[in-house]
C-alpha positions, 0 to 999 in steps of 0.5 A: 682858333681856340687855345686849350685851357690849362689846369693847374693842381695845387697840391697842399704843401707838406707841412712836416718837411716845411717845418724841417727846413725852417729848423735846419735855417735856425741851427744855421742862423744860429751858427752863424750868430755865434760865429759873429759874435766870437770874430767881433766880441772876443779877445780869444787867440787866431788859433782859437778863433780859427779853430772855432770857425772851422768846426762851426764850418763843419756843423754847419756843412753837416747840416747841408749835407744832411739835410738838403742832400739827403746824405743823413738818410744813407747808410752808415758806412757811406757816412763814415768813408765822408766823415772820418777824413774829414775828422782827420782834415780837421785835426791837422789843420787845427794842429798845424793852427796852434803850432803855427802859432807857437813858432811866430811867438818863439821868433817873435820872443827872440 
């Protein structure tokens, strides 16, 4: 019994989309650099930091989102109903950080 040979074709890769996700790791890697360097090198408040951290999150969720989930190329009333929760989510947890903060420095000042 003979077995049937199987071809395989290579299809050139796409260079321009290569190109597009080594650019997405960068903003990522970047990101994540500063973030180290705030958590290891800074003497900024927990509120501060924390708030940092979040939106640092969020760019660096933007660009997942966007780029490998293919949300970027949809309509802009899609990426509003996303969006601007989140936005919203993002303030009150920040506000809630900074007066969280405030209260235990007023016990703590007692």
């Amino acid at each position: 019994m003979e077995q049937e040979k199987s071809t395989l074709e290579v299809i050139p890769a796409d260079k321009a989309k290569i190109t597009k996700i080594w650019k997405v790791t960068g903003y990522l890697a970047a990101a994540t650099t500063v973030e180290f360097i705030i958590a290891l090198g800074t003497d900024l408040s927990y509120s501060i930091k924390t708030s940092i951290f979040i939106l640092l999150t969020i760019y660096k969720a933007y660009y997942i989102v966007s780029e490998f989930m293919h949300l970027g190329h949809e309509k802009r009333s899609l990426i509003n109903s996303i969006v601007y929760p989140c936005i919203f989510i993002v303030w009150l947890l920040i506000a809630l950080l900074i007066q969280g903060e405030a209260v235990f420095q007023a016990l703590l000042g007692q």
